[in-house]
N, C-alpha and C positions, 0 to 999 in steps of 0.2 A: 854333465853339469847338473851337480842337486838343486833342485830350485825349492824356493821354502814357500810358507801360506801365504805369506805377507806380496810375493814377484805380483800378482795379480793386483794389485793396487797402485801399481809403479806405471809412471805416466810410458805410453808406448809411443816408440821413435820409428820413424824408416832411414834408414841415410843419414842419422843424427838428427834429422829431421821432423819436433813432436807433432803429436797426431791428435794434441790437444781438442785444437780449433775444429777436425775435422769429425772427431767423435761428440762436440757443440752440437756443429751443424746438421748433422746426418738425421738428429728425428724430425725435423722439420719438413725433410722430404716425403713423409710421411702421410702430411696432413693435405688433406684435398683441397682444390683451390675451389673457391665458390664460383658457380656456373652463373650464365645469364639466363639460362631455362628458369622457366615456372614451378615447376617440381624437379627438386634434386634427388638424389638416390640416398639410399637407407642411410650409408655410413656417413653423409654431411648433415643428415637431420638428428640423426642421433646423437651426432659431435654439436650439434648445435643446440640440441634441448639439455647435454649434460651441462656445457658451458653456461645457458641462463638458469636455471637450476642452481648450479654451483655459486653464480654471481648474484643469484636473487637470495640465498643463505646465507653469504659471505657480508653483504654489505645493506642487510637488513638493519642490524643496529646501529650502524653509521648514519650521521647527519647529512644532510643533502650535500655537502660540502666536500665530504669525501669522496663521493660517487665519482665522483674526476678518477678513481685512483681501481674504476672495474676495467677497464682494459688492461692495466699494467698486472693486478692479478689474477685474470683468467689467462692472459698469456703466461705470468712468469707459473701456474699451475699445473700448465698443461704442458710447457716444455722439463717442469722438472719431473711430472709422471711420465715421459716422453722416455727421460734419463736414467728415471731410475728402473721403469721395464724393458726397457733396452740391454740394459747390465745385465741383467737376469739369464739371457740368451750364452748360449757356447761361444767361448771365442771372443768376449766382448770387450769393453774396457766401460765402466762406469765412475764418470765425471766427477758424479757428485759423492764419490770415498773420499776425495782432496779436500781436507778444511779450507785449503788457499784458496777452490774458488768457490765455496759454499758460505765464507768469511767476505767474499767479493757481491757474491749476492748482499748477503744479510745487513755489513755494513752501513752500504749510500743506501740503501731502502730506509734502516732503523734513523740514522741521520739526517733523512728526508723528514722523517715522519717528526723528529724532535725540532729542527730549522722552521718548520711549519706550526708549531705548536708555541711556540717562543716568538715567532712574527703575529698570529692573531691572538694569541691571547696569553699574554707572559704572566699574567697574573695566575692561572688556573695551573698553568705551567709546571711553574715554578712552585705552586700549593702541593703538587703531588712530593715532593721533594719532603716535606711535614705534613703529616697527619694530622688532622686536627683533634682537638683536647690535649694536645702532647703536655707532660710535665714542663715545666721552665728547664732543671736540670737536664733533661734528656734531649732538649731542641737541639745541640749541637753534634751530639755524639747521633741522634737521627737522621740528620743533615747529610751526614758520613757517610750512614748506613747504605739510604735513600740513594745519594749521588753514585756509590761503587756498586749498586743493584742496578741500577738505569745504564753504565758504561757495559755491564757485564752481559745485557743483552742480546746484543748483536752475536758474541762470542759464544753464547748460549745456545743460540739458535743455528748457529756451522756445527757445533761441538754435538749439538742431538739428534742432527742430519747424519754430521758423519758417521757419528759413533753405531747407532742403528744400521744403516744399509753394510757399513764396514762388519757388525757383528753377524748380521745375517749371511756376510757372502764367507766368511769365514766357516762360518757353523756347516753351511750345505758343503764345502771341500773338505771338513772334516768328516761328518758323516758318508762324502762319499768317495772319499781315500779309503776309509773303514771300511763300505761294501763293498770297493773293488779287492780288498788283502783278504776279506774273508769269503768270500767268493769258491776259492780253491779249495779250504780249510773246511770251514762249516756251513755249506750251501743255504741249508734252513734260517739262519742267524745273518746270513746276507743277503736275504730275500725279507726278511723283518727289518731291516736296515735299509735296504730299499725305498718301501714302503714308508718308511719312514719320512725317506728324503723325501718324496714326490709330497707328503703332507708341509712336510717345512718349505720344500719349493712355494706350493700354493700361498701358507702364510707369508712366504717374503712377498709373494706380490701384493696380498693384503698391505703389509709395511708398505713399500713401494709406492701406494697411491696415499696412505694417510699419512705416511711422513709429509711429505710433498704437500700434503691437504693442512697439515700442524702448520707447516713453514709459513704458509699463505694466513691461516688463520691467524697464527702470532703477529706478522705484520698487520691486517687489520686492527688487532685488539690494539695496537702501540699507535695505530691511526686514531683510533677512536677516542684514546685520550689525550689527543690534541687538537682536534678537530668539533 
């Protein structure tokens, strides 16, 4: 049976049974549980200075109002760098190449954040919608603009998740389909191809945590102006 670039991205079943939920759940076993000792060990301290760090950057510009909303960001951060280094490993299945549920993230988050900006203040809201100084003539056709930019967010934010980690896992099976055919052929030219991969490996892990780092960012910034 040929199997082509694209089988690695195809949800994995056992018995007909998806393996969705169970490729969810699996980095979370991961992560250590916090101790009642006084001094924890290196990898909870170090998990624990990245997280306020991360959270002390992330909702620096936000108003004290948003601050409600660092727990739901350092978690939804750290499970989807969970996701996307995980993928990365032999043998894997990465979640986050599905628009369907990187569109389930993005979604009730970006809807959250517009619900909440329309309940305290519909006035500033609804100003973003128009720019100010606009001409009279162009209020209505900006209007348009405005509103199918604002819908097209959420959609934005799956489509630049998927489309990166989807491009990356593609690129390293193409380069190293390459170095396995040339191998036999031109040993020298399959050892620069190699070489190769192991540097793009390295860059997907780079993608890997700053996608993941965009995602969380963009929802802030779509916090931030409504909050």
């Amino acid at each position: 049976m040929t199997l082509s670039f694209f089988d690695q991205f195809m949800s994995p079943s056992l018995l007909g049974i998806p393996l969705m939920a169970l490729a969810l759940t699996l980095p979370w076993l991961f992560f250590p549980n916090p101790a009642t000792r006084w001094l924890n060990n290196r990898f909870l301290e170090l998990q624990s200075w990245f997280i306020g760090q991360f959270t002390q950057q992330l909702l620096l510009p936000l108003n004290p109002g948003g601050h409600k909303w660092a727990t739901l960001f350092a978690s939804l951060m750290l499970f989807l760098i969970s996701i996307n280094m995980l993928g990365l490993l032999p043998y894997t299945f990465t979640p986050t190449t599905q628009l369907s549920l990187n569109m389930g993230f993005a979604a009730p988050l970006w809807l959250a954040t517009v619900i909440i900006g329309m309940r305290d203040q519909p006035t500033i809201a609804l100003g973003h919608l128009l720019p100010e100084g606009t001409p009279t003539p162009l209020i209505p056709i900006l209007i348009i603009i405005e509103t199918i930019s604002l819908f097209i967010r959420p959609l934005a934010l799956g489509v630049r998740l998927t489309a990166n980690l989807t491009a990356g896992h593609l690129l390293i099976q193409l380069i190293a389909t390459a170095a396995f055919v040339l191998l036999p052929l031109m040993p020298t030219v399959a050892i620069l191809t190699t070489l190769l991969l192991i540097l793009l490996t390295l860059l997907e892990v780079a993608v890997a945590m700053i996608q993941a780092y965009v995602f969380v960012l963009l929802l802030s910034l779509y916090l931030q102006e409504n909050v």
